[in-house]
C-alpha positions in Angstrom: -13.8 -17.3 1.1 -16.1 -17.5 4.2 -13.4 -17.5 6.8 -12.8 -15.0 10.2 -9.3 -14.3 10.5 -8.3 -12.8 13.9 -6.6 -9.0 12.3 -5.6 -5.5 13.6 -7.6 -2.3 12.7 -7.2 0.9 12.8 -7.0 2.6 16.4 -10.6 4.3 16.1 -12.3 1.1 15.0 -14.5 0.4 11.2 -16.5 3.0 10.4 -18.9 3.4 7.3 -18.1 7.3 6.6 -14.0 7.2 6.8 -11.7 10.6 6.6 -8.3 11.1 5.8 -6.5 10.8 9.2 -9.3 9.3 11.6 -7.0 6.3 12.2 -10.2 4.0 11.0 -10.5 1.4 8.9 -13.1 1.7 6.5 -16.4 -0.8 6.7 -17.0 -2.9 3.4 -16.1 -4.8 0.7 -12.6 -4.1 -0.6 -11.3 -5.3 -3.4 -7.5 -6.8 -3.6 -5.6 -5.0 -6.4 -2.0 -5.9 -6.2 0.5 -7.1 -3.8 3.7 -5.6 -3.2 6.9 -6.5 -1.1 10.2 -6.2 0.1 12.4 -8.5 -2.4 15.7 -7.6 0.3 13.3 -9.4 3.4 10.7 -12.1 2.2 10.6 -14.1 -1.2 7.7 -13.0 -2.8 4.1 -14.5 -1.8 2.1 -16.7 -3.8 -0.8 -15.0 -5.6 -3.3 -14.4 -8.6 -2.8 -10.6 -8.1 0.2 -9.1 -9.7 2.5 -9.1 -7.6 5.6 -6.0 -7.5 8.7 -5.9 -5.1 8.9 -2.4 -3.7 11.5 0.0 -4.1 13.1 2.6 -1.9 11.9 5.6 -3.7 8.3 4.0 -3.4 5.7 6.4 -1.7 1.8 6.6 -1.4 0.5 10.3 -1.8 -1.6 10.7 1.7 -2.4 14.5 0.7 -5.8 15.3 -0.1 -4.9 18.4 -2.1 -2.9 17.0 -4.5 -3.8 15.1 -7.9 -1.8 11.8 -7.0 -4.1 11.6 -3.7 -4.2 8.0 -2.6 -2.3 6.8 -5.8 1.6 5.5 -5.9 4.4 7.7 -6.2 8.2 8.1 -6.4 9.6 9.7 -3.7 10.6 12.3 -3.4 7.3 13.8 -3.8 6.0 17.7 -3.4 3.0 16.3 -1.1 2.7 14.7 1.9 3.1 11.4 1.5 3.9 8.1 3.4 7.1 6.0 2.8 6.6 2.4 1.1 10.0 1.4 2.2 9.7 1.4 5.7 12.0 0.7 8.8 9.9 -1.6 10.2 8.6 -5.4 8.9 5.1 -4.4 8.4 5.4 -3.4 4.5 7.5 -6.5 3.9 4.0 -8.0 2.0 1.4 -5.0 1.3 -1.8 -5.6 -0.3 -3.0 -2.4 -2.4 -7.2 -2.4 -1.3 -9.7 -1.3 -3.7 -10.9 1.9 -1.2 -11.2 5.2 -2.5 -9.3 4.6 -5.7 -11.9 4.9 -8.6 -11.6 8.2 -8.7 -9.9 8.9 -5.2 -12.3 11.6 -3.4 -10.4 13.6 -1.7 -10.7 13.3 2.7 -12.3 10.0 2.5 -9.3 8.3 3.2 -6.1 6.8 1.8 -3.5 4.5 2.0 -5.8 1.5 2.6 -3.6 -1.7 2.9 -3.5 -5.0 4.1 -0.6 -5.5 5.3 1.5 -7.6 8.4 0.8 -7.3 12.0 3.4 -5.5 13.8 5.0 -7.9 16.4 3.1 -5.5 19.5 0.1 -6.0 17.5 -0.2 -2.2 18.1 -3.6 -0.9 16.4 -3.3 0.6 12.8 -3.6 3.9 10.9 -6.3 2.7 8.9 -5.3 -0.7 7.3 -6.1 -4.3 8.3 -2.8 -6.1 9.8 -2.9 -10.3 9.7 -0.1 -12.4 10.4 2.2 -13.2 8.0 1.2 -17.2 7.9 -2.6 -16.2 7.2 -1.8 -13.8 4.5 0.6 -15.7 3.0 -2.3 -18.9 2.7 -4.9 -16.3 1.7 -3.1 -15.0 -1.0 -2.3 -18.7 -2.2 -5.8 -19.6 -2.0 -7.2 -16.9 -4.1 -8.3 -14.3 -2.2 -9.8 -11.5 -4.2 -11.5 -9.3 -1.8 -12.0 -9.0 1.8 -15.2 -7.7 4.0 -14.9 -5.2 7.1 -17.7 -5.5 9.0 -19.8 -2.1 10.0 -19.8 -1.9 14.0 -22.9 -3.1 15.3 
């Protein structure tokens, strides 16, 4: 949509050559797939993507040796994997990216999200973090795919 929006990366920075576990965020042009979000905490945002609530048994596989790497699953699950349903308000709206998902490879990364800034707007594992107002309008407006900028 042409616009900069102020976000949180990963802790290491964008790179163009991610791995599972770096803490980066990968660099490029990711595509928005589907929202998701807590029904119990936050009506559910505006969008052209389909949008899901989560569920407590909701997980993301995180374990490169395993066939559901970097795809959904329903906790609990034989591989490490992360919790959907999280303690925290940074899941309450999470964007599913378009990063390593067609086929996943396995080490190049998973879990790729947008999702909400935590309120110390402490660095992320990977994902991009934006306020909840500029996701919210984003999402309202159409957005279909963001770009991560390679360091220069």
């Amino acid at each position: 949509m042409g616009e900069e929006i102020p976000a949180i990366i990963g802790a290491a920075g964008v790179r163009v050559h991610k791995q599972e576990g770096d803490h980066a965020t990968p660099a490029g042009k990711l595509a928005l797939r589907r929202v998701l979000y807590r029904a119990d905490r936050v009506p559910a945002p505006a969008s052209h993507l389909p949008v899901e609530p989560l569920a407590p048994n909701d997980g993301w596989c995180d374990d490169p040796t395993h066939a559901d790497y970097n795809r959904p699953v329903t906790l609990p699950h034989p591989a490490r994997h992360e919790r959907m349903w999280r303690d925290d308000d940074v899941y309450n709206i999470v964007i599913v990216l378009g990063y390593n998902d067609s086929p996943p490879v396995a080490d190049r990364g998973s879990a790729i999200f947008l999702h909400l800034q935590s309120p110390d707007r402490k660095p992320t594992e990977g994902c991009i973090a934006l306020h909840e107002a500029d996701l919210r309008r984003l999402l309202a407006a159409g957005l279909s795919e963001i770009e991560v900028l390679p360091p220069t």
